[in-house]
N, C-alpha and C positions, 0 to 999 in steps of 0.2 A: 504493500500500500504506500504510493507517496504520500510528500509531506503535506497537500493541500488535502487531500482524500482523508488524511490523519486528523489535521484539522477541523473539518465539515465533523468527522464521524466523533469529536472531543463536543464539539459543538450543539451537535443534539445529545450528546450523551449528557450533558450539562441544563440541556433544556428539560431533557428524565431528570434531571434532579428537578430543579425546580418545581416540576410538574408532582412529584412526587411529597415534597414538603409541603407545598400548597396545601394538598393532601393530607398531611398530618394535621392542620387546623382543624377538618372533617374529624377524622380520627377519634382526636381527643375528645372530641365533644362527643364522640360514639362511647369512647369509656367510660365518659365522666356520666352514662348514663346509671353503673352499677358500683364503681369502682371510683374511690378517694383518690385525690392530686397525689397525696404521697406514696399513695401504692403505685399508682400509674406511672411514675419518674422511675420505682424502685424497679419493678420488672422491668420496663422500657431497659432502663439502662441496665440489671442485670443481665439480659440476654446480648446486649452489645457488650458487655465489659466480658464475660465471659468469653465470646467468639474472638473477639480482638485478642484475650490475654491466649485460645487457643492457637490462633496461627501467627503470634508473635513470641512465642511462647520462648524463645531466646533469650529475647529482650528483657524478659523479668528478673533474669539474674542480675541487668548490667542497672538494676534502683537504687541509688543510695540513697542515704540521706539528707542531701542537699535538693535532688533532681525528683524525692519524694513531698519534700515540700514546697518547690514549684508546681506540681502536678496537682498541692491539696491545695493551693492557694485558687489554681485555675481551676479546678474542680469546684469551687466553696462558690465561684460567683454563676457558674454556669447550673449549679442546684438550687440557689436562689431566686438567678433568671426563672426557669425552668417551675420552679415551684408557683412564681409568682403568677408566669402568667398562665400555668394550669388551673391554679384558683380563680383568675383572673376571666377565664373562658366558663365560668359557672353564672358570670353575672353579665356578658357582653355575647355579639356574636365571633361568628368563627372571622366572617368578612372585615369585621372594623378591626378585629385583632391581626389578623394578617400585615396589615398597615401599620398598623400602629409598634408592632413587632419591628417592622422594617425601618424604623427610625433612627434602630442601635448604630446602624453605619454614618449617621447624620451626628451622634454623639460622640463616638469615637476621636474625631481629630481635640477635640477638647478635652478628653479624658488626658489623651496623651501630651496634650501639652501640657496639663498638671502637674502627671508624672516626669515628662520626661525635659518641660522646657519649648517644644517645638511648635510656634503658634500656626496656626489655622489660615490658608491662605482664603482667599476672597470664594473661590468655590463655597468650601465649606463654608463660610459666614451665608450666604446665599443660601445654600444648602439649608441649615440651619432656619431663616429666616420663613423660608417658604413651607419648612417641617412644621413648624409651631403657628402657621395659617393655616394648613392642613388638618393638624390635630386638633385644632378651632373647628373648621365645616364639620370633621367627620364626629366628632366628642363632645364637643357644649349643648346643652338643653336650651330650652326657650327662657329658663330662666340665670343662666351662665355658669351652669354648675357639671359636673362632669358625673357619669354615674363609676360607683364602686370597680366593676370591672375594666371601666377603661384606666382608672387612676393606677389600677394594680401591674395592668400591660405597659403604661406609659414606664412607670419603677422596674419591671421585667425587662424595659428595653434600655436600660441606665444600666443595669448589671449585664447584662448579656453584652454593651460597649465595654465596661471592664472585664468581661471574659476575653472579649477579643487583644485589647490595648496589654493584658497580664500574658498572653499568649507572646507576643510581640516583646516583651519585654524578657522571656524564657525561654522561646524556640530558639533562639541563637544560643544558648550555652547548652541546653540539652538534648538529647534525641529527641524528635517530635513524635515519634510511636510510643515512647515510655509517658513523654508528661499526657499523652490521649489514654494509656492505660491506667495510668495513676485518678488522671479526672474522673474517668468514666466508674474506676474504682470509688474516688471520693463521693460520686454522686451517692451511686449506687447505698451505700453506707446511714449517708444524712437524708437519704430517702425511707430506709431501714428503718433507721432509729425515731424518726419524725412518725413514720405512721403508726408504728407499735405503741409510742406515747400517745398518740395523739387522734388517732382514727379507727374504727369500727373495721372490723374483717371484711376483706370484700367480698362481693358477692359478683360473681361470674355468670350477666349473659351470654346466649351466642353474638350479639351485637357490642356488647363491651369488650368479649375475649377477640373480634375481628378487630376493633377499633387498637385493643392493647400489641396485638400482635405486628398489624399496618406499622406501629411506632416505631417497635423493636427492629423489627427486619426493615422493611422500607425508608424509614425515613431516616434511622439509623446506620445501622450497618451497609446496605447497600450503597446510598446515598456519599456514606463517607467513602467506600470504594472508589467510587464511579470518579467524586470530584479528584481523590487523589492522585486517580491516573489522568483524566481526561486532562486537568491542569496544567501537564507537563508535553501537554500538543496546541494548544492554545494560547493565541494572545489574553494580559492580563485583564484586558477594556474589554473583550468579549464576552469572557467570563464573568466579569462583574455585570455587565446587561445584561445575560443569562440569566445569572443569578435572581437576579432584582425582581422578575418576575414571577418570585415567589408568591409576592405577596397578591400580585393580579389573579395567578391560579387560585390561590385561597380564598380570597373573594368570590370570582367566577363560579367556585366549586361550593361553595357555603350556598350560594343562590341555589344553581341547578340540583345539588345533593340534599340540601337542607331546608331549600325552600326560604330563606331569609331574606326579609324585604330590604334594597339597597335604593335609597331616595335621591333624588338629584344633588342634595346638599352632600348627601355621603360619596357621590362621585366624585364630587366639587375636591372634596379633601381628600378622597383616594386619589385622585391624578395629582394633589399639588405635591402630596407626601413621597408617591412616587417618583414625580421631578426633582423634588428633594434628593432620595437615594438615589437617582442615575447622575444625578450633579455630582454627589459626593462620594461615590465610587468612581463614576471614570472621569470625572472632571473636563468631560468631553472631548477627552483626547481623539474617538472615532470621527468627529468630527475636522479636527483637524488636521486629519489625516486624508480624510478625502478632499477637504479644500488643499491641500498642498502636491497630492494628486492633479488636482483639474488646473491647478495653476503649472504644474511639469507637461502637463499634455498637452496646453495654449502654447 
């Protein structure tokens, strides 16, 4: 297979991602019909933390103690994330949370300047600007108030940027398969301990155990697969527009699968949020690429 052919086939294998996490906003909401957020995290990610520590299973000797707790640090915000907006999806739909999920890329560049110093070029302020008119149309009531669920997504999507910006800050000194083993282990744990404390046994429909299983396998494991090969046949800008469409499938998919009413005001703020994340992912590099194109062909 050439390199263009490589490409195309990274390309849709990346738009199956996509299409398949969208999917996981369905999911959830299929679990959360029998089965408590903390149990839902705890298997979700038992079944990945298991298959991952199966076929890396090298890689567990080489943990120590240092690259154990960069892996529980990045673990601690992505169980957070995770938990928050599980909860988060019992009071909101799958559709506005799709979106509002997808903000975390819009947070990141400021997270990291926190940490690390590096401010925020004009994309991202833009980015930024146009997120928090978005989550205006799609979140404020008639009387300016936000309900419960979206407030928890909005927090869900603040930790989920510090999953990412702690990743960033670790993947350079450690194996990147150990600190995914160690998170997915971390999760796994304070999902454990959180529902034994704190949640009712669950109770297994056929529709909860499809919803629970979609998670584990599909949006997980597979998912994580797919991007970490297809990543390395594709440009970065591609990918990131790929990606991005995450949250358009979970929307789309909440409509047709779940029947959820989506109103002009909530398109209003789905497309601005979305502009938002294609801004502050590829900072429209695609673009400039083709205009420098058409100006070498004049």
């Amino acid at each position: 297979m050439n390199i263009e052919n490589k490409s195309l086939a990274a390309d849709i294998s990346l738009l199956v991602v996509a299409f398949l996490w969208g999917g996981g906003f369905i999911a959830t909401k299929y679990a959360l019909e029998s089965i408590t957020p903390n149990y839902i995290n705890f298997i979700r990610f038992l079944m990945a933390f298991v298959a991952i520590a199966l076929i890396f299973h090298k890689k567990i000797g080489s943990i120590d103690k240092s690259s154990l707790k960069a892996g529980a640090i990045i673990g601690l915000f992505l169980y957070v994330g995770f938990i928050l907006q599980t909860i988060g999806l019992q009071y909101t739909t799958a559709g506005k949370q799709a979106f509002l999920t997808g903000t975390n890329v819009v947070i990141v560049p400021f997270l990291y300047w926190i940490v690390r110093g590096k401010k925020p070029d004009r994309y991202n302020i833009f980015a930024a600007i146009i997120a928090v008119v978005g989550i205006g149309f799609l979140s404020l009531n008639e009387n300016f108030s936000i309900n419960f669920g979206d407030t928890l997504t909005i927090i869900c999507a603040l930790f989920f940027a510090g999953h990412i910006v702690s990743i960033a800050c670790f993947a350079t000194k450690y194996d990147p398969i150990v600190l995914t083993i160690v998170q997915f282990g971390t999760v796994t744990i304070l999902s454990l301990i959180s529902s034994l404390m704190f949640e009712p046994a669950p109770k297994f429909t056929s529709t909860s155990t499809l919803g629970i299983l979609y998670l584990g396998i599909f949006s997980t494991l597979i998912c994580f697969a797919i991007q970490n090969v297809a990543q390395k046949y594709t440009l970065p800008d591609h990918a990131a527009i790929i990606l991005c469409l995450e949250s358009v499938f979970g929307s789309l998919l909440s409509t047709l699968v779940l029947g959820e009413e989506f109103t002009f005001k909530m398109i209003i703020g789905s497309a601005a949020i979305f502009l938002a994340i294609t801004t502050a992912e590829t900072k429209w590099g695609f673009l400039k690429k083709k205009s420098s194109k058409l100006i070498r062909s004049n």
